[in-house]
HTML snippet that shows the backbone in 3Dmol.js (N, CA, C, O; Angstrom):
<script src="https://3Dmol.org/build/3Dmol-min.js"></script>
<div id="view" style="width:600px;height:400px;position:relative"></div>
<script>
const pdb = `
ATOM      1  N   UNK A   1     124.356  29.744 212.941  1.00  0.00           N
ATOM      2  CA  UNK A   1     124.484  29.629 211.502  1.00  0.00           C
ATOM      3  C   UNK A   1     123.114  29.328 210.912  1.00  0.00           C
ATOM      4  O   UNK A   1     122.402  28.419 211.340  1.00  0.00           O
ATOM      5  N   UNK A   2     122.703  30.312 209.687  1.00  0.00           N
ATOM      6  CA  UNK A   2     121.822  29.882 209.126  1.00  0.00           C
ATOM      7  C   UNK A   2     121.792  29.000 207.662  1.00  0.00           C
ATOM      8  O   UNK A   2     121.723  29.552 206.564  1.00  0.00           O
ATOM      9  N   UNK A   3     121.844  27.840 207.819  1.00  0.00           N
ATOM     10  CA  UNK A   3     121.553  27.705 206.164  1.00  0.00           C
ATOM     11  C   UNK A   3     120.344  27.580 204.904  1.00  0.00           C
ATOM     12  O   UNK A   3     119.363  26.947 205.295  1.00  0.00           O
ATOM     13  N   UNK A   4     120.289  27.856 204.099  1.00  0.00           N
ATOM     14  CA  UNK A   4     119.458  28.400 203.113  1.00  0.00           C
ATOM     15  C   UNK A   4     119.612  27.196 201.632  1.00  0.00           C
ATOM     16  O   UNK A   4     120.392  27.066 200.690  1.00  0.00           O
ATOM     17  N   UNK A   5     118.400  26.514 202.123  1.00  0.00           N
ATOM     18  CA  UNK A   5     118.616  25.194 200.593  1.00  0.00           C
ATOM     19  C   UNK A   5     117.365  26.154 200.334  1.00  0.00           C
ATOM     20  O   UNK A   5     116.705  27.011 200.923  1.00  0.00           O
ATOM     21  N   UNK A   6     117.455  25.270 198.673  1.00  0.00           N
ATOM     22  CA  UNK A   6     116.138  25.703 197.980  1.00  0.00           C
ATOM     23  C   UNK A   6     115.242  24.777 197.986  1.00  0.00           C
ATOM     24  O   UNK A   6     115.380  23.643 198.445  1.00  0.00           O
ATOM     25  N   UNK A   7     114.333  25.215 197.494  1.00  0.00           N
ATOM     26  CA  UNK A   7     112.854  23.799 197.734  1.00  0.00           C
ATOM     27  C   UNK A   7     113.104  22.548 197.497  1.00  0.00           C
ATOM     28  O   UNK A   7     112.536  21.664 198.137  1.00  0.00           O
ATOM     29  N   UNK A   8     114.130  22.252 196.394  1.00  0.00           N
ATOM     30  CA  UNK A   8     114.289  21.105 195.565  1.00  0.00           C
ATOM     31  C   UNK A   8     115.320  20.696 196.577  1.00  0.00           C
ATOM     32  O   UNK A   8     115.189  19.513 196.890  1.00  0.00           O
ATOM     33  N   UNK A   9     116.316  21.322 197.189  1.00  0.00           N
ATOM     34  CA  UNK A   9     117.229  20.533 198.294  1.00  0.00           C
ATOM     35  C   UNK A   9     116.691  20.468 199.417  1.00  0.00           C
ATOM     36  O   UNK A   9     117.115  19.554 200.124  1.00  0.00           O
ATOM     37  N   UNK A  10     115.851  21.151 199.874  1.00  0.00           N
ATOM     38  CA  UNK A  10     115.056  20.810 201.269  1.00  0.00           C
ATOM     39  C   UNK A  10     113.965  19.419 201.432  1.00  0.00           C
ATOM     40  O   UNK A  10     113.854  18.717 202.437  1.00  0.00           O
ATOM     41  N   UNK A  11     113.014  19.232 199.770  1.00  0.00           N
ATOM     42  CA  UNK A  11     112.190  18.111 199.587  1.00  0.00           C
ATOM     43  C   UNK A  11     113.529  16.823 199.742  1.00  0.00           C
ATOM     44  O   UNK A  11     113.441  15.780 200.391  1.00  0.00           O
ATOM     45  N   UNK A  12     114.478  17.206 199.095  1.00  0.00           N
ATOM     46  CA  UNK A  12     115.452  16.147 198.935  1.00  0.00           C
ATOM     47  C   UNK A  12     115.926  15.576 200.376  1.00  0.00           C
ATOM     48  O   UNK A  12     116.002  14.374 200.629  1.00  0.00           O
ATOM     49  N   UNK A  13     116.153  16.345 201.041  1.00  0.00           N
ATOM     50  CA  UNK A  13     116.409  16.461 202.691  1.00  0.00           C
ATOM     51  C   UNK A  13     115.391  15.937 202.948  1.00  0.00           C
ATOM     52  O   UNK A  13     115.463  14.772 203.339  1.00  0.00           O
ATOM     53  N   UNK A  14     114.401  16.411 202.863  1.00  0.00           N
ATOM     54  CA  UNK A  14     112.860  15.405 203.875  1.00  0.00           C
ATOM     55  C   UNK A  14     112.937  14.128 203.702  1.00  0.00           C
ATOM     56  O   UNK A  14     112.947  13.222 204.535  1.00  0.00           O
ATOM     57  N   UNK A  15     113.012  14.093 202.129  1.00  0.00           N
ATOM     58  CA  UNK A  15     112.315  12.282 201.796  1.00  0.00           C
ATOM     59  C   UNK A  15     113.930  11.297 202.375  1.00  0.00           C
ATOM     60  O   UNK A  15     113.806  10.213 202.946  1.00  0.00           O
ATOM     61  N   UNK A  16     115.124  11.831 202.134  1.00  0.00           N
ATOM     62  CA  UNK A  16     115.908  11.470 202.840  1.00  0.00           C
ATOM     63  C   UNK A  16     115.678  10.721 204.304  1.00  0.00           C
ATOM     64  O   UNK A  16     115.664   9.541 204.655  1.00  0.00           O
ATOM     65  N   UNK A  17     115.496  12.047 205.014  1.00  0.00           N
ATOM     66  CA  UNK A  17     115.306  11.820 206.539  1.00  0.00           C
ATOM     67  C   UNK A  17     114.585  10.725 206.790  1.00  0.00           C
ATOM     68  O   UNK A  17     114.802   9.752 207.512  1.00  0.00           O
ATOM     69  N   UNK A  18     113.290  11.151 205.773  1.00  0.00           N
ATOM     70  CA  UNK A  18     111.917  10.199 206.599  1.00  0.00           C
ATOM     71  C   UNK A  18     112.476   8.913 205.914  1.00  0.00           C
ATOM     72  O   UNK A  18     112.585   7.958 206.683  1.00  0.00           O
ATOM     73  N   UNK A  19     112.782   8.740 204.862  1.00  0.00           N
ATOM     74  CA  UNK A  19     113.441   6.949 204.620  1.00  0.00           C
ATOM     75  C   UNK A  19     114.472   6.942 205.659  1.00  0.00           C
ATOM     76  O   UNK A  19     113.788   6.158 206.316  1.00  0.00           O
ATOM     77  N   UNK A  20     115.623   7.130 206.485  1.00  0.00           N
ATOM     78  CA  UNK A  20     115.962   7.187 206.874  1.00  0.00           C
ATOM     79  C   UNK A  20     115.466   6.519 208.180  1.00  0.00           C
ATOM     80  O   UNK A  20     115.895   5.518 208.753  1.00  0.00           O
ATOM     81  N   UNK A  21     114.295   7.469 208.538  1.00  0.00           N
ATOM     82  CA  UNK A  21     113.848   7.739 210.174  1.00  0.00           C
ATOM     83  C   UNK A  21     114.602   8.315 211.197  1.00  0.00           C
ATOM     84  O   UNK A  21     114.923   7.910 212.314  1.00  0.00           O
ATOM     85  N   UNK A  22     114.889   9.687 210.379  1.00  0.00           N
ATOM     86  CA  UNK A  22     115.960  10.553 211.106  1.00  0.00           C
ATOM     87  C   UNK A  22     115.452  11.823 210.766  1.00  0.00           C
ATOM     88  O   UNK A  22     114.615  11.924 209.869  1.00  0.00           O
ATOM     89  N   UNK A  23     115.984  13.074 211.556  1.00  0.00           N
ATOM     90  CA  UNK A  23     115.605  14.051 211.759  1.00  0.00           C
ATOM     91  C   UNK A  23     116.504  14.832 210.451  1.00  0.00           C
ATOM     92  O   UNK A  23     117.702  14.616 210.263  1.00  0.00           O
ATOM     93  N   UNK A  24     115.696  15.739 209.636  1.00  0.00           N
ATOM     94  CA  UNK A  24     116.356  17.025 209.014  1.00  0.00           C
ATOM     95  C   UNK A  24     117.641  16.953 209.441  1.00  0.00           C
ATOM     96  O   UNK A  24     118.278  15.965 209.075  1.00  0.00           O
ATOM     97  N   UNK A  25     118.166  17.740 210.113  1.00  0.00           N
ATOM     98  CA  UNK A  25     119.215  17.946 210.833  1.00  0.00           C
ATOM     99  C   UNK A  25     120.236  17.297 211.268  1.00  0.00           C
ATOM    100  O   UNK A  25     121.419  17.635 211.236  1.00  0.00           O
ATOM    101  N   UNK A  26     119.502  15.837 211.903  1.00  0.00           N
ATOM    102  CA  UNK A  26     120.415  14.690 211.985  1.00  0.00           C
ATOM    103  C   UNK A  26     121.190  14.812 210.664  1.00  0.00           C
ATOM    104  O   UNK A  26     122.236  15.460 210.643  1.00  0.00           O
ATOM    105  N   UNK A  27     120.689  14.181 209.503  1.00  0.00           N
ATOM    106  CA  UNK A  27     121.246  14.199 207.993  1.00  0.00           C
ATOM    107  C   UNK A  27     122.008  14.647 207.627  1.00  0.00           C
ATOM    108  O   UNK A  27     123.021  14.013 207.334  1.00  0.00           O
ATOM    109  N   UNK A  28     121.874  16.419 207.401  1.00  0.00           N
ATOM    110  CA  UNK A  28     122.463  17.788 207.279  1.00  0.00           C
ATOM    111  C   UNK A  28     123.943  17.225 207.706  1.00  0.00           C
ATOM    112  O   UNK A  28     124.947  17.002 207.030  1.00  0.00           O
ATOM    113  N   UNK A  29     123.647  17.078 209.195  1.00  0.00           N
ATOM    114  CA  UNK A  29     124.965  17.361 209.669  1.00  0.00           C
ATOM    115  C   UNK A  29     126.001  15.802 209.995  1.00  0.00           C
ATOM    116  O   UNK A  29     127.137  15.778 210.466  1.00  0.00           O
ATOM    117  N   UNK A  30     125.349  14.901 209.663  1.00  0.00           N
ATOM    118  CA  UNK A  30     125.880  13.879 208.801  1.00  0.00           C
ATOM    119  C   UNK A  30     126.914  14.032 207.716  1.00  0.00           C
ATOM    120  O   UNK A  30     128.142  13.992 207.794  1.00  0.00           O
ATOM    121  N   UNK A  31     125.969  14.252 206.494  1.00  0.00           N
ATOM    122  CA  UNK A  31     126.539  14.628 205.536  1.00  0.00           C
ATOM    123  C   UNK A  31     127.514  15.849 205.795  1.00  0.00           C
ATOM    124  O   UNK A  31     128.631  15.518 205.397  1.00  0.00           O
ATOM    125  N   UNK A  32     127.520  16.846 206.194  1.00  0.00           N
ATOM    126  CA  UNK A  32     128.833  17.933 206.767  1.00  0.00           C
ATOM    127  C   UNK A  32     130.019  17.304 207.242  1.00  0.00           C
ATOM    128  O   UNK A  32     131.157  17.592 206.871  1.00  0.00           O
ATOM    129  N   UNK A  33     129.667  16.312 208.194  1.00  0.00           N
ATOM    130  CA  UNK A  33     130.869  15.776 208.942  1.00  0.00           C
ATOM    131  C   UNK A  33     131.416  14.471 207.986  1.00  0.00           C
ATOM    132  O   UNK A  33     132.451  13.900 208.330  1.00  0.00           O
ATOM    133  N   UNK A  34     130.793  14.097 206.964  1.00  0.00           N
ATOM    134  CA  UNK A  34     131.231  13.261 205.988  1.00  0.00           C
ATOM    135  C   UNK A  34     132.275  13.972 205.080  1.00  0.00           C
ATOM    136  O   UNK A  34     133.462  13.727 204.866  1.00  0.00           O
ATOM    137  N   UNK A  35     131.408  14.962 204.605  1.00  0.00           N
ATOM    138  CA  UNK A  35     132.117  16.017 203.483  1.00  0.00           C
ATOM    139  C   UNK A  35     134.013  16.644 204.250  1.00  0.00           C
ATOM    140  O   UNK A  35     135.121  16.540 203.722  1.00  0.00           O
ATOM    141  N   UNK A  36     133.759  17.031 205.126  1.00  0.00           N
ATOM    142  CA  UNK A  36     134.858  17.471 205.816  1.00  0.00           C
ATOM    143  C   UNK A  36     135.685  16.624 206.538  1.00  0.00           C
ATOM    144  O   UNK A  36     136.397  17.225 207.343  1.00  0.00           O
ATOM    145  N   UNK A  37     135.821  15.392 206.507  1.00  0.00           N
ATOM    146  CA  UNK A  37     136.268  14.382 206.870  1.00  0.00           C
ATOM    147  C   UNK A  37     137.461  13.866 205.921  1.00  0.00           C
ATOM    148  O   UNK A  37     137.311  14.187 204.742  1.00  0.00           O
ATOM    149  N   UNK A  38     138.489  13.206 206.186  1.00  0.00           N
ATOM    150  CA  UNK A  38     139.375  12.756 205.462  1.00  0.00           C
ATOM    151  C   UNK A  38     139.117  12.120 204.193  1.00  0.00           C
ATOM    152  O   UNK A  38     139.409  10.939 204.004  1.00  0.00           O
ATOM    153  N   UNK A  39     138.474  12.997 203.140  1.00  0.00           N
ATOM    154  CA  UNK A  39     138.261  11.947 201.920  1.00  0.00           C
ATOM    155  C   UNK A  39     138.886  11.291 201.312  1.00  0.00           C
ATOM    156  O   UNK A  39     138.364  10.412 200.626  1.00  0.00           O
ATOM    157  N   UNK A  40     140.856  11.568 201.361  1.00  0.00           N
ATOM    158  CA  UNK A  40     141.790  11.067 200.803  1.00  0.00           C
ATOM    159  C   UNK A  40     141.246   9.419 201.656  1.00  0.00           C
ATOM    160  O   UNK A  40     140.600   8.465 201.221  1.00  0.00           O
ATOM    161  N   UNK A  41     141.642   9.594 202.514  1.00  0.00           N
ATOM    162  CA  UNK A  41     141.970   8.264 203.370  1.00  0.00           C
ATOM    163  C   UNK A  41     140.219   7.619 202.756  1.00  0.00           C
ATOM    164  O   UNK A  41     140.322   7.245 201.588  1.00  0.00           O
ATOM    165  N   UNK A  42     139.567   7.544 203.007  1.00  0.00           N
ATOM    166  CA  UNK A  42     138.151   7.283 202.098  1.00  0.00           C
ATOM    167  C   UNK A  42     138.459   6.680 201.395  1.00  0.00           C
ATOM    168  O   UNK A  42     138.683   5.469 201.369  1.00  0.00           O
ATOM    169  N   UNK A  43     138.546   7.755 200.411  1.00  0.00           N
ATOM    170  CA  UNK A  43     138.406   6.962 198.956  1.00  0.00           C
ATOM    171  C   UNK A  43     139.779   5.983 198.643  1.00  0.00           C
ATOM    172  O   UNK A  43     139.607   5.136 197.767  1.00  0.00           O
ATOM    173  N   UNK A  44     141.037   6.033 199.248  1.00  0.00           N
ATOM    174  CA  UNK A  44     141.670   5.004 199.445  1.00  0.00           C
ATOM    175  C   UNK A  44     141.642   3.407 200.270  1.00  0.00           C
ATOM    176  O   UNK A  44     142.283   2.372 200.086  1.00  0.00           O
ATOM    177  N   UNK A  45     140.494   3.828 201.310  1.00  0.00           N
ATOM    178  CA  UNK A  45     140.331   2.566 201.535  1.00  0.00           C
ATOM    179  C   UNK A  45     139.121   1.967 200.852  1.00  0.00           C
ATOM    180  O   UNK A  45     138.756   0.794 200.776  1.00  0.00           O
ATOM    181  N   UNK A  46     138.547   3.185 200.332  1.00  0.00           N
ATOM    182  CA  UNK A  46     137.364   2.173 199.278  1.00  0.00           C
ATOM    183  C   UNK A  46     137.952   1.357 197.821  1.00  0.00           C
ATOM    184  O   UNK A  46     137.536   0.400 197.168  1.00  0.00           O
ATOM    185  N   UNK A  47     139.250   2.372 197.693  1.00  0.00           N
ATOM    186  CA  UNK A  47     139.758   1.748 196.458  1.00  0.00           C
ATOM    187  C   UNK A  47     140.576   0.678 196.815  1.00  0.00           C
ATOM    188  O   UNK A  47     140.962  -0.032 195.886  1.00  0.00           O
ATOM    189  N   UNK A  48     140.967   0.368 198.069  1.00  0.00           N
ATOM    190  CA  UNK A  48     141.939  -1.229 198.345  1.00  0.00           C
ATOM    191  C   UNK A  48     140.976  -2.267 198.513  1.00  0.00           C
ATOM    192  O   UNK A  48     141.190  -3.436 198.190  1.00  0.00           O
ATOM    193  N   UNK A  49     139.501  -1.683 199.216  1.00  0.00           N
ATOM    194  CA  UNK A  49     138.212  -2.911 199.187  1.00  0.00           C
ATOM    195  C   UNK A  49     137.851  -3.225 197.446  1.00  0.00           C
ATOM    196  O   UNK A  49     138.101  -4.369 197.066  1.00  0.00           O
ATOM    197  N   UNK A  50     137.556  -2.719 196.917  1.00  0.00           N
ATOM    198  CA  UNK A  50     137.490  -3.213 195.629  1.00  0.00           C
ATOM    199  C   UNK A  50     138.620  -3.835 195.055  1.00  0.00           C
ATOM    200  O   UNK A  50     138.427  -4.777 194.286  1.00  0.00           O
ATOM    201  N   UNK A  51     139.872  -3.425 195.327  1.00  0.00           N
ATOM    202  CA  UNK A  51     140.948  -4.036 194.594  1.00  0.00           C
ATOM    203  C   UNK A  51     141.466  -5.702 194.829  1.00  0.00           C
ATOM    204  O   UNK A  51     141.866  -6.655 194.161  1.00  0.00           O
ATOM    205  N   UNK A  52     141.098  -5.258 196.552  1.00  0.00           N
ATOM    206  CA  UNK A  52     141.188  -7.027 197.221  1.00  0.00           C
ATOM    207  C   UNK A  52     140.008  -7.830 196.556  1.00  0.00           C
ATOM    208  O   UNK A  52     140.152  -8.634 195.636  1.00  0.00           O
ATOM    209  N   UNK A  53     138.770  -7.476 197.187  1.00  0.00           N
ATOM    210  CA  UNK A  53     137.748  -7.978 197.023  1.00  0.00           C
ATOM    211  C   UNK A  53     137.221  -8.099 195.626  1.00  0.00           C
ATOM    212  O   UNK A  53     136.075  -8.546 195.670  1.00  0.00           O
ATOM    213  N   UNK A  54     137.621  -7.870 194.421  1.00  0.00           N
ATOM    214  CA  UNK A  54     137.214  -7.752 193.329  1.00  0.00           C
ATOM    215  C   UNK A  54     138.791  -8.286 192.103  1.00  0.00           C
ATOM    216  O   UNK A  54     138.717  -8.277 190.875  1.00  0.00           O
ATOM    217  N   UNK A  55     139.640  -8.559 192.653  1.00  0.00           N
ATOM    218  CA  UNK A  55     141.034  -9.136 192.243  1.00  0.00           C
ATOM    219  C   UNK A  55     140.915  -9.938 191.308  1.00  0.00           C
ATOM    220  O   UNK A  55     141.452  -9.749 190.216  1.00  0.00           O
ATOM    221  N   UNK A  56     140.322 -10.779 191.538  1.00  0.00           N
ATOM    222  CA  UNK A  56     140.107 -11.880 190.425  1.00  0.00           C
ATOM    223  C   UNK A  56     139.117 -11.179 188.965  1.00  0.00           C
ATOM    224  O   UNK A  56     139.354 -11.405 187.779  1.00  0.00           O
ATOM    225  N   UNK A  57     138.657 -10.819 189.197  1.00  0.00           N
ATOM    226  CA  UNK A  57     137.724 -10.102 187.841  1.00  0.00           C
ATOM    227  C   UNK A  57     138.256  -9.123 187.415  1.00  0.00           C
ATOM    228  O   UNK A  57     138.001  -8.851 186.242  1.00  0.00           O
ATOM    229  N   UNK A  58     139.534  -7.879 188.450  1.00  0.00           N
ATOM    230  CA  UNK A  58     139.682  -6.953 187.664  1.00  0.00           C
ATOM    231  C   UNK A  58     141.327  -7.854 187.038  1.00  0.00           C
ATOM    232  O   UNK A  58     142.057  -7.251 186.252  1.00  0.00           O
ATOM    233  N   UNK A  59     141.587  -8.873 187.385  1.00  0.00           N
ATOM    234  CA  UNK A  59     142.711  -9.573 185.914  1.00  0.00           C
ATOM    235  C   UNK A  59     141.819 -10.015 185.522  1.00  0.00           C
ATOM    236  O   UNK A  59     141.896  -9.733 184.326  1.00  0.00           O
ATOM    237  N   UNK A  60     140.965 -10.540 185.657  1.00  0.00           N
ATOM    238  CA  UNK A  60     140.406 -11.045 183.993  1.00  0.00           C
ATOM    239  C   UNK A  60     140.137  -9.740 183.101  1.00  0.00           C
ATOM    240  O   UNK A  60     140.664  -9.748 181.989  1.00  0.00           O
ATOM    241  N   UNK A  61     139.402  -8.655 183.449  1.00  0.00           N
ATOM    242  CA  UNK A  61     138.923  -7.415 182.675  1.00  0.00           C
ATOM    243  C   UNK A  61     140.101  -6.747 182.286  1.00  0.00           C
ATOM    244  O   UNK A  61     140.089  -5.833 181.461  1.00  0.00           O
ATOM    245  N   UNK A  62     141.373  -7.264 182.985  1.00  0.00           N
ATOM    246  CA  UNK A  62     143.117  -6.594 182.091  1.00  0.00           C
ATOM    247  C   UNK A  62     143.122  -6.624 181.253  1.00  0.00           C
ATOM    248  O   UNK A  62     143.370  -5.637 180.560  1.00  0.00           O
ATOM    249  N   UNK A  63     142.795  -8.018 180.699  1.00  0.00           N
ATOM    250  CA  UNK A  63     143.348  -9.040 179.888  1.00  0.00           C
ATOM    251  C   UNK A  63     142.933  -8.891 178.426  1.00  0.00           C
ATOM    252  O   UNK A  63     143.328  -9.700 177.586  1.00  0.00           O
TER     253      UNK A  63
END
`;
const viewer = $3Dmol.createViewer("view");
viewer.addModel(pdb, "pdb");
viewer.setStyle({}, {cartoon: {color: "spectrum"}});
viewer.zoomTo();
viewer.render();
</script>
C-alpha cells in the first residue's frame, strides 16, 4: 500500500514523530489502528470518566 499525504500532512507527521521520538510510520499506523478501533466503546468510556470524575460540578453547572 502506498499512501500519499500532502506536504502540510507529512510536516505534520514529522514534527509529530520527532516530539514524540517515534518513527513516521510508527504514528501513521498508530493513528490507523486508533481510527478503526471501537470508537463507540471509546467515546463511551470517556464519557462515564468525565461523568464520574467530574459529578459534582456537572450538578452544580445543571442548576
Amino acid at each position: 500500500m502506498t499512501l500519499r499525504l500532502t506536504d502540510e500532512e507529512t510536516e505534520a507527521l514529522r514534527l509529530r514523530a520527532e516530539r514524540e521520538g517515534r518513527s513516521m510510520q510508527e504514528v501513521a499506523r498508530t493513528a490507523i489502528r486508533e481510527y478503526t478501533s471501537d470508537r463507540t466503546a471509546r467515546l463511551a468510556a470517556a464519557i462515564e470518566k468525565i461523568r464520574t470524575e467530574d459529578a459534582e460540578l456537572l450538578d452544580r453547572l445543571s442548576k
